[in-house]
N, C-alpha and C positions, 0 to 999 in steps of 0.2 A: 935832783932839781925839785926840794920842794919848795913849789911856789905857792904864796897865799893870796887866796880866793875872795876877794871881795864880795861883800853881799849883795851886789847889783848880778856880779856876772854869777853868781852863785843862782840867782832869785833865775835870772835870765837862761841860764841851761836848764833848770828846774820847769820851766817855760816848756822849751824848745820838748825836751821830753816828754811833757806831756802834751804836745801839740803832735810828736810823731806817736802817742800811745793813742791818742782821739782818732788819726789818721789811721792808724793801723787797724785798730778794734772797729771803725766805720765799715772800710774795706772789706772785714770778713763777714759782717754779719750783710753787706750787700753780697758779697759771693754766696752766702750761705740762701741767701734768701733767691737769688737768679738760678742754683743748682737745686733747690727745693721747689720751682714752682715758682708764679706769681702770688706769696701772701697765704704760702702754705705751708710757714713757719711754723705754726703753732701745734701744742703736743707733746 
């Protein structure tokens, strides 16, 4: 099945991707920052 990939739905997973890579990298550096301390990141 290989099907071609339009460059809308192409441009549009490329999207989605980096909206759950924003989400994701957000997440850890607020876990990192609640398991460290209030603002006691830095170091």
């Amino acid at each position: 099945m290989t099907q071609r990939i339009s460059k809308s739905q192409h441009s549009k997973m490329q999207n989605i991707f980096i909206q759950f890579f924003k989400f994701f990298y957000l997440n850890i550096r607020i876990l990192k920052i609640v398991a460290g301390g209030h603002g006691s990141t830095r170091g």
